[in-house]
N, C-alpha and C positions, 0 to 999 in steps of 0.2 A: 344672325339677322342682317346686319353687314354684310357680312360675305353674301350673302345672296342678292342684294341690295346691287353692288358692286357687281357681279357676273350679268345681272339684268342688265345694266347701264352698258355694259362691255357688249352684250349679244345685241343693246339696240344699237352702238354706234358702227357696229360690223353691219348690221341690216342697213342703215341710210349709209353707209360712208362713201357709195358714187353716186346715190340717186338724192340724197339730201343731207348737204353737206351740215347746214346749220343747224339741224338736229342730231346728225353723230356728233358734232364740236360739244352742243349741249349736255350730249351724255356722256362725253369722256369727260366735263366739268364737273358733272354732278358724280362721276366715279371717282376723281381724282378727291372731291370734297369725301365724298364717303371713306377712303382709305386714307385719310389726314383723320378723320373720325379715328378710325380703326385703330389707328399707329397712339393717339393720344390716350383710348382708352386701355391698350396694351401696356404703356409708360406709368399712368396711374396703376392699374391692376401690380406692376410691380413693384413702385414705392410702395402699395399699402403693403406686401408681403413682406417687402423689406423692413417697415414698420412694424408689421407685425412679431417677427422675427427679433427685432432689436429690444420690445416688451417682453416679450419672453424672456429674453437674457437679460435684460434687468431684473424681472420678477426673480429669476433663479440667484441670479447675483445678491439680491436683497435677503434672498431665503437661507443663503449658506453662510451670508453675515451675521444673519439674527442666531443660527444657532451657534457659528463659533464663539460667538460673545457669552452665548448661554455655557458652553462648554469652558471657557472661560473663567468665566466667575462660578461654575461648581469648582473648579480646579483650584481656585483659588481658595475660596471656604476650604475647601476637602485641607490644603496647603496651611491655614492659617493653624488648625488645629492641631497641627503637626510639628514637630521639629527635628531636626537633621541628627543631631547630640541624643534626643528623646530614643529616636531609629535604634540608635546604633546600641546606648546601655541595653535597650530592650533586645537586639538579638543577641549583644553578648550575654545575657541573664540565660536566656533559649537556652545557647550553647552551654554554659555550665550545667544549666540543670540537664541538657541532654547527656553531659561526662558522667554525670551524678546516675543517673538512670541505666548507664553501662554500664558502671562497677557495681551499682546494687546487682542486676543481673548474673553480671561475673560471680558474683558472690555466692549468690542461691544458687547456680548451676553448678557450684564443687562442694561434693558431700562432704561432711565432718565428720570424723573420727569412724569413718565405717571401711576399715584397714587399709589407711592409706599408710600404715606404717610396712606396706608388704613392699619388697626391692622387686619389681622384674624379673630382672636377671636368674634372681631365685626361685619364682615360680616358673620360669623357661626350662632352669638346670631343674628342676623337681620334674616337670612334663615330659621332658626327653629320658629320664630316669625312667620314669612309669611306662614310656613308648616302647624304649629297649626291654625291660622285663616280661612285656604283654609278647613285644616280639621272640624272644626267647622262649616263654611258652609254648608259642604253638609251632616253633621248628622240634622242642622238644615230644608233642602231642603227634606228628608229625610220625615220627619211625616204626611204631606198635599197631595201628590203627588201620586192620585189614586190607594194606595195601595190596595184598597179591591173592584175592580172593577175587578180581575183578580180571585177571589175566588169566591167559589159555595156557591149559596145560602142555606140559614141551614132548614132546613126540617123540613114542618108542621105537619105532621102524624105521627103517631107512624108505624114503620115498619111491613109487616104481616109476621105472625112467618107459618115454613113450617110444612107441614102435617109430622107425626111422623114414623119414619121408621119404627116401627111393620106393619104396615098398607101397607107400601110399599112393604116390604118383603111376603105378602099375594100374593097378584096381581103377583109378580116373579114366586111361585112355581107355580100356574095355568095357 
């Protein structure tokens, strides 16, 4: 609204400014008042924003007080009911009885008396016994066992020998 106000006053003081002097003087007065207008309500329009801006960050400032207090005083409750000596018997109590609960396991997981009286060693030396015997047998099963029922018989004749390539080479070129 101004602005336009302002460019008005500017275009009349270029229209009179040879032919009538004391009305362009007029309207560069009344332009200059209009843009001291301008300039003020520009300077306001920025404190309020600035103002506005500064409620803000208090509003926020206010709000991040109110809950640290809140957090605060739960922490502190949550704290009263608690003690530091209290903590610690109770995780050492934890820990034993979690010791307690590894050896009963240990325990169930190794059978009782279902021959744990047997050495290794001796069921090893018993296995390679039984290995070698089985292997034994069947090098023995091995010799009788119609091996030569499967191969050709050996040839009576002497093989006949082929006619000699000179002779074949004859018969090509005719």
């Amino acid at each position: 609204f101004l602005e336009k106000k302002i460019e008005t006053e500017l275009s009349t003081a270029k229209k009179y400014g040879t032919k009538n002097k004391r009305a362009a003087l007029q309207a560069l007065k009344r332009k200059k008042r209009y843009e001291k207008q301008l300039q003020q309500i520009d300077g306001t329009l920025s404190t309020i924003e600035f103002q506005r801006e500064a409620l803000e960050n208090a509003s926020t400032n206010t709000e991040v007080l109110k809950v640290m207090g809140v957090a605060a005083k739960a922490l502190k409750e949550t704290h009263n009911n608690l003690d530091v000596d209290k903590v610690h018997d109770l995780m050492d109590e934890v820990a034993e009885q979690q010791e307690i609960a590894n050896e009963i396991g240990e325990a169930i997981s190794h059978p009782v008396g279902f021959g744990q009286d047997m050495d290794d060693d001796e069921l090893m030396a018993e296995l390679e016994e039984m290995e070698e015997e089985e292997l034994n047998r069947q090098l023995l099963d091995v010799g009788g066992v119609g091996v030569t029922d499967d191969l050709p018989s050996v040839p009576v004749a002497e093989p006949s020998r082929p006619e000699p390539k000179a002779a074949q080479k004859e018969d090509d070129d005719e």
